[in-house]
C-alpha positions in Angstrom: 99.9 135.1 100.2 101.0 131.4 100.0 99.0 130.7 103.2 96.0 132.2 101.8 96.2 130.5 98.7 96.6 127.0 100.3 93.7 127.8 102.5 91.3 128.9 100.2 92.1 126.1 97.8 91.9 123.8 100.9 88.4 124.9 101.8 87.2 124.5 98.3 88.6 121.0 97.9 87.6 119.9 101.4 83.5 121.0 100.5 84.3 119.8 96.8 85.3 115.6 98.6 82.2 116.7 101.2 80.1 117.0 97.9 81.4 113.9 96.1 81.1 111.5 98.6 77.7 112.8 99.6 76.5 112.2 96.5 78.3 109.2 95.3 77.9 107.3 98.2 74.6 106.7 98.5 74.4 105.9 94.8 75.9 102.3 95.5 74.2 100.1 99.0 77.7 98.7 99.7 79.4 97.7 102.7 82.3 99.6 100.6 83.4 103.3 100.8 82.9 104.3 97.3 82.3 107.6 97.4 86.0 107.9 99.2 87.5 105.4 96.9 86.2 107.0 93.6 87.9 110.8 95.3 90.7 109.1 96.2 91.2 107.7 92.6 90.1 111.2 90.6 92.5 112.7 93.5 95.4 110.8 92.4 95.0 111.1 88.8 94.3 114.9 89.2 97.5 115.3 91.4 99.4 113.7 88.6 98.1 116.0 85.9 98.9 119.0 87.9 102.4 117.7 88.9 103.6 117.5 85.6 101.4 121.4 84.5 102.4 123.2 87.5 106.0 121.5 88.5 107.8 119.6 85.7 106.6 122.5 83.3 106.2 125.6 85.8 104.5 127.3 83.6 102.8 129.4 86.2 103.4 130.9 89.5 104.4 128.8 92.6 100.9 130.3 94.5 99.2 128.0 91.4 100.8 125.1 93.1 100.4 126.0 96.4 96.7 126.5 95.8 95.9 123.4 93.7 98.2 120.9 95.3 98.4 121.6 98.3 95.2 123.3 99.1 92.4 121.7 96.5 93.9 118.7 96.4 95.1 118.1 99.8 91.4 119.2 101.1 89.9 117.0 98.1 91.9 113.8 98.8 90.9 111.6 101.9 93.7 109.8 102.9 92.5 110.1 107.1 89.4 109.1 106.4 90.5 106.0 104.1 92.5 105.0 107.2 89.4 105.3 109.2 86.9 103.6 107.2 89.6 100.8 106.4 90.0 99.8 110.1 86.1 100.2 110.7 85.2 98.1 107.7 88.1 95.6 109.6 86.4 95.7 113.1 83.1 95.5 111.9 84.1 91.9 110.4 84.4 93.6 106.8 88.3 92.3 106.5 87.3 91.4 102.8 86.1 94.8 101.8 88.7 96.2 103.9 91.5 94.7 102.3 89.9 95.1 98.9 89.4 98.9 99.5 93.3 99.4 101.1 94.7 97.6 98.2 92.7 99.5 95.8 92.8 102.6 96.8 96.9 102.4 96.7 97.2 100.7 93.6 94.6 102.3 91.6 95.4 105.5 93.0 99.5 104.9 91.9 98.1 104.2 88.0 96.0 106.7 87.9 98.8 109.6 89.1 101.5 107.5 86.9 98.6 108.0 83.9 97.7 111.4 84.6 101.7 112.6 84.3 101.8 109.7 81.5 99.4 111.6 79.6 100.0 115.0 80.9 103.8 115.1 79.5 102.6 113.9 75.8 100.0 115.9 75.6 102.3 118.9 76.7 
């Protein structure tokens, strides 16, 4: 059963990320992976949130975890392809974007986990 949960909600996060970036990257004519970043970013915050919901509080099942964490989340959140599109932004002669969009990613993506528990445990 924990398999299947961590596959199904893999799936759904993986066409979920497919969908967002689809969409929100060609909003924006950047030499920037924004549709990435911004999943990245609502990835990290959302990862917080659940931590504290599904972890610190264990208020449910560990197949809730499994599914949302590991599966939606891990299939939702882009990590591989960050690493891909930072070096190709670098060896394109992007090394300003790429920077900007490594050291981003990581420290927007730390505040928004460290808000989303922040917020998370108060509320809860």
């Amino acid at each position: 059963m924990q398999w299947l949960a961590i596959a199904i909600g893999g799936a759904l996060g993986s066409m979920l990320r497919f969908a967002s970036v689809s969409y929100l990257t060609p909003l924006f004519n950047f030499k920037f992976p924004i549709g990435t970043f911004i999943v990245n970013i609502i990835g990290s915050l959302l990862i917080g949130v659940l931590y504290v919901l599904l972890v610190e509080k264990n208020n449910l099942s560990p197949l809730y975890r499994l599914f949302f964490i590991t599966g939606l989340l891990g299939g939702y959140t882009t990590f591989s392809a960050f690493s891909l599109e930072m070096l190709q932004l670098w060896q394109s002669g992007h090394v300003v974007n790429s920077m900007a969009y490594a050291i981003g990613s990581v420290i927007l993506g730390l505040l928004a986990a460290f808000f989303g528990m922040w917020i998370t445990q108060k509320a809860f």
